[in-house]
KEGUKE-139020 format. One record per residue (C-alpha): residue in three letters; x, y, z. Coordinates in steps of 0.5 Angstrom, whole numbers, plus 2048, in hexadecimal, padded with zeros to 3 digits. Example, Ala and Ser with C-alpha at 12.3 -4.5 7.8 and 13.67 -1.06 7.14 Angstrom:
<atoms>
ala8197F7810;ser81B7FE80E;
</atoms>
This chain:
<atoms>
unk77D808757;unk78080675E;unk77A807762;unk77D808768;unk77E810766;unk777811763;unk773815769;unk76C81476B;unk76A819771;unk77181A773;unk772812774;unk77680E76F;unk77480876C;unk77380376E;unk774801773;unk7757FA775;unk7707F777A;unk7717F077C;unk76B7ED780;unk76B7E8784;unk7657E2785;unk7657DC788;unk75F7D978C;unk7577DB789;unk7577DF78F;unk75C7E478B;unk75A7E2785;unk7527E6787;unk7567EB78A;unk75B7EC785;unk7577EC77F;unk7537F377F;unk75B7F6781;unk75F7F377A;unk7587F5776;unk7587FC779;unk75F7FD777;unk75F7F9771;unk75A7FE76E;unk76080376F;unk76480776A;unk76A80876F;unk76C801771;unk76C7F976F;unk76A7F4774;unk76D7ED774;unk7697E8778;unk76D7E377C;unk76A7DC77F;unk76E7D8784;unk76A7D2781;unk7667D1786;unk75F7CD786;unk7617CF77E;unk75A7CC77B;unk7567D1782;unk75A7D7780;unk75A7D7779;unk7527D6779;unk7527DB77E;unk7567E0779;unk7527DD773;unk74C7E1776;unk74F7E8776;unk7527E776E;unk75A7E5771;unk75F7E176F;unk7667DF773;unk76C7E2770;unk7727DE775;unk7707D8779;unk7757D777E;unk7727D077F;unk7747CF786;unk76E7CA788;unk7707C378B;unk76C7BE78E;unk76B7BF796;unk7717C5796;unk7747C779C;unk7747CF79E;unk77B7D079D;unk77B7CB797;unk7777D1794;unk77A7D7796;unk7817D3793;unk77E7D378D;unk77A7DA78C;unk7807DC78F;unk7857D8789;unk7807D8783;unk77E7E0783;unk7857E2784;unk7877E277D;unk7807E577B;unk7827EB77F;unk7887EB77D;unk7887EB775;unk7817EE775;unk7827F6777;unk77C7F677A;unk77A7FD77E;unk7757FB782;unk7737F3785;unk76B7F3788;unk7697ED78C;unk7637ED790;unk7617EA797;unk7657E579C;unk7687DE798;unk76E7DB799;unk7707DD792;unk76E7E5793;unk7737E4798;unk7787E1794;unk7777E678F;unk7787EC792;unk77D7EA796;unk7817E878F;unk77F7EF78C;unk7827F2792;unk7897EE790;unk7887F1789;unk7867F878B;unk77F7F8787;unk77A7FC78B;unk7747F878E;unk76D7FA78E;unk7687F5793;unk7627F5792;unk75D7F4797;unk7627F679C;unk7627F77A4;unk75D7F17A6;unk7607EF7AC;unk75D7EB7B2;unk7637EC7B7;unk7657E67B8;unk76B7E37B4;unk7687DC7B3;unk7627DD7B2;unk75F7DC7AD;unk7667D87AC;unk7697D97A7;unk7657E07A3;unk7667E57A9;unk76F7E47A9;unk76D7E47A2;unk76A7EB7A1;unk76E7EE7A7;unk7757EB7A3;unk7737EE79C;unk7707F47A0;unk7777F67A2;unk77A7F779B;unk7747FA798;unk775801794;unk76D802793;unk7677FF798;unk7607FE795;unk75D7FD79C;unk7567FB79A;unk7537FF7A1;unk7548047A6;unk7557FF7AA;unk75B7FC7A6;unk75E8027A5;unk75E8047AC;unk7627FD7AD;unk7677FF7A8;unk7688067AB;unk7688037B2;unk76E7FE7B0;unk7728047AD;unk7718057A7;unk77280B7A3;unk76A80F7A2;unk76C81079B;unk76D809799;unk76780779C;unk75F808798;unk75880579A;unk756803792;unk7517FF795;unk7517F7793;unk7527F478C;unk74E7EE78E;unk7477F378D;unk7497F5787;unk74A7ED785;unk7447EC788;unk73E7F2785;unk7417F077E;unk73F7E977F;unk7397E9783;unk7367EE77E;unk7357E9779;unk7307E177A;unk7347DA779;unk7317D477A;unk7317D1780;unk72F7C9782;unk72E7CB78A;unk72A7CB78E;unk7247C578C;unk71D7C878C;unk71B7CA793;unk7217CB797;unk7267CF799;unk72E7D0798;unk7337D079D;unk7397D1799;unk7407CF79C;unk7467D079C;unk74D7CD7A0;unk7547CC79D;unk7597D07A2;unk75F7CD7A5;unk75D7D07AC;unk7567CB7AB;unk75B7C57A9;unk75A7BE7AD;unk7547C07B4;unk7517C67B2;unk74F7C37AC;unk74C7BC7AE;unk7487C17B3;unk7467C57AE;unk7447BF7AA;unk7407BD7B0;unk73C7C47B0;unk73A7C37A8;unk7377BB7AB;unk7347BE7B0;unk7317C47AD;unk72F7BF7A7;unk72B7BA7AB;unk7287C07AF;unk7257C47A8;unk7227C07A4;unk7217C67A0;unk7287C779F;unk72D7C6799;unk7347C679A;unk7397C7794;unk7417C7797;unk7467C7790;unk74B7C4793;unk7527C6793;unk7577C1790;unk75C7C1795;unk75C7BA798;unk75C7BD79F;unk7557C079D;unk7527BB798;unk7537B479C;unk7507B77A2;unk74A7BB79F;unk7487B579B;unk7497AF7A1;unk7447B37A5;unk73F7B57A0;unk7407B279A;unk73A7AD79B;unk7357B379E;unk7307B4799;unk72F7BB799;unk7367BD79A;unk7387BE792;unk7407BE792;unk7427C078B;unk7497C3789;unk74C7C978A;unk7477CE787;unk74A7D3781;unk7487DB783;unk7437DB77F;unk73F7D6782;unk7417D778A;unk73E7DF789;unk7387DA786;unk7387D678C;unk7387DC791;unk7327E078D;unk72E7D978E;unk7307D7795;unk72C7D979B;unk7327DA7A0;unk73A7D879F;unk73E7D47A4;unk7467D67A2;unk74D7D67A4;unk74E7DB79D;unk7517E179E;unk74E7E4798;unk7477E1799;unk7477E479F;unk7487EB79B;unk7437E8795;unk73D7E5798;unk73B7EB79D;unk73B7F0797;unk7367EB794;unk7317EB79A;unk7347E479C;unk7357E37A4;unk73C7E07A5;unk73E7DC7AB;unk7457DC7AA;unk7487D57AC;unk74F7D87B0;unk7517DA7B7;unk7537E27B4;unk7537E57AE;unk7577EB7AB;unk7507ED7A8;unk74C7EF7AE;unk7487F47AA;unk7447F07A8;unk7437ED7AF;unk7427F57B2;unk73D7F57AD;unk7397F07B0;unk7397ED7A9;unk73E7E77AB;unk73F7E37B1;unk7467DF7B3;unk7447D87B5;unk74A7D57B5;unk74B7CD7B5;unk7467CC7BA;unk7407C77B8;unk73C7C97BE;unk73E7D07BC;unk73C7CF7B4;unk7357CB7B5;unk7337D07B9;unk7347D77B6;unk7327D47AF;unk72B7D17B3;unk72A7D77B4;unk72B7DA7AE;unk7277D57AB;unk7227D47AF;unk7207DD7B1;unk71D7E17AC;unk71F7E77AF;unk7267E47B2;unk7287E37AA;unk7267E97A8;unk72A7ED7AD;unk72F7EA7A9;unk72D7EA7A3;unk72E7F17A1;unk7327F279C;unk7377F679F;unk73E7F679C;unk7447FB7A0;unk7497F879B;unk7487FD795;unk74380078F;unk7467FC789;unk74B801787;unk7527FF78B;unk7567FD784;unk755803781;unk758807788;unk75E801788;unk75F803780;unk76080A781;unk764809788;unk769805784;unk76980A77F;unk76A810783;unk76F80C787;unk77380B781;unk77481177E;unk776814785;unk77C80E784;unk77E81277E;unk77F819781;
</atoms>
């Protein structure tokens, strides 16, 4: 039987989906989408890594019960952006080409969503972006995710904005209302699946508390990093109450800095980059979270964790309105004094810690899969 004739409400099947993931964040954020739609009798996904950070990804995946079907394999040690872009750009080509796909799905603002979108574009495929319309107004900041974004932006047919706010964004640039739907964030729909549930956790040691910190991008390369480093000792020597548990990204421009600065402190755990599974557990236990993480600064709030977020400007700044996160940049003097503050004020800490998430109620994957449905059958007529 050729299934492609057979009709399911109007639609044929089926569909092909290729979804594309990369780094953990896409992976968080990716995992509710793939399931919602693999639950679906109108279409088949395809799952597609870059290979990149391979072993983070596929553990991250492994937690939602997904496997890789394509691994692009385009992951080489301190690779440059218009290295992997070239090869995005050349080893997906021929993915597009003899796979017949309807529609690709990326999410977020990598180098390789980019890449990716700008290859479907050459070969016709439709585009769905998911959390679509995040900006911050400045083309090199955070650099390079906001030309990323707005790039895979100019060629997307379907934008899952995760808010008002990024819908309004899409809208502003030009883009056609009916290809622009606020779903919510997909990160929340990750989250609540996980956070249901209890995991062992080795942190923090009886009577202290847990500050949670993570900073791995490229804008916090060289400077700000060594300034962020020196806040973590300063606060560290302060609060001898205070645990610290940093997973380390294995980039060398991160790991050698952390651990020169902080490797000898004794309550600084610098451990490895940590599956998703076990950085949920560290936010429910942490007091507070020190990030640079643009997921984390959608997470750790909907949890009741302030966050102090370790950048100069964020394309999140919901959290920020809502009192819940708070921009510090790379400032030391700036860090040392917020995160006192949090630490050592009941009621400061708790004007923050109020749980409250503008970034969605954990059902945007079922929105997406229905969006892509519908998409899909006004394509045929």
């Amino acid at each position: 039987m050729n299934i492609t004739r057979v009709i399911y409400r109007g639609l044929s099947l089926e569909k092909q989906i290729l979804c594309l993931v990369g780094t953990r964040p896409e992976c968080i954020k990716m995992a509710p989408v793939i399931n919602a739609l693999r639950e679906q009798p109108w279409c088949r996904v395809t799952v597609l890594s870059t290979g990149q950070h391979r072993e983070m990804t596929r553990s991250v995946l492994a937690a939602f019960g997904i496997g890789v079907d394509i691994d692009l394999d385009v992951m080489e040690p301190n690779q440059t952006l218009a290295g992997l872009t070239a090869r995005v750009l050349v080893k997906l080509d021929p993915v597009l080409e003899q796979g017949a796909f309807d529609l690709l799905l990326v999410q977020g603002d990598t180098t390789s969503v980019m890449a990716a979108a700008l290859s479907a574009f050459y070969r016709r495929v439709p585009i769905g972006h998911v959390e679509a319309g995040l900006r911050t107004g400045d083309i090199r900041r955070p650099f390079p995710e906001e030309l990323n974004r707005v790039t895979a932006g100019l060629v997307t047919n379907l934008h899952f904005a995760p808010t008002a706010a990024a819908r309004d964004h899409l809208l502003c640039e030009g883009k056609d209302p009916a290809s622009v739907h606020v779903t919510g964030n997909t990160v929340i729909d990750a989250l609540l699946e996980i956070s249901r549930q209890d995991f062992p956790c080795a942190y923090p040691a009886e009577g202290r508390r847990l500050v949670l910190v993570t900073a791995h991008r490229r804008e916090n390369f060289g400077a700000p990093l060594v300034a962020i480093c020196d806040a973590i000792r300063r606060l560290h020597d302060a609060h001898e109450d205070i645990e610290f548990v940093y997973p380390v990204h294995p980039n060398p421009n991160i790991r050698g800095p952390v651990h020169e600065r902080l490797g000898e402190l004794s309550r600084v755990n610098l451990v490895p980059p940590a599956d998703y599974v076990d950085l949920v557990t560290l936010m429910k236990r942490a007091t507070l979270v020190l990030t640079d993480s643009g997921g984390i600064q959608e997470e750790a709030p909907a949890l009741g964790k302030p966050v102090l977020v370790l950048r100069e400007e964020t394309e999140r700044p919901e959290a920020v309105a809502a009192g819940v996160a708070r921009l510090v940049g790379a400032d030391a003097e700036c860090i040392v004094e917020e995160a006192g503050r949090l630490l050592d004020d009941e009621a400061a800490y708790r004007d923050m810690a109020r749980g409250i998430s503008p970034y969605g109620d954990g059902l945007a994957a079922g929105r997406i899969a229905d969006l892509c449905q519908k998409f899909l059958k006004s394509d045929e007529n």
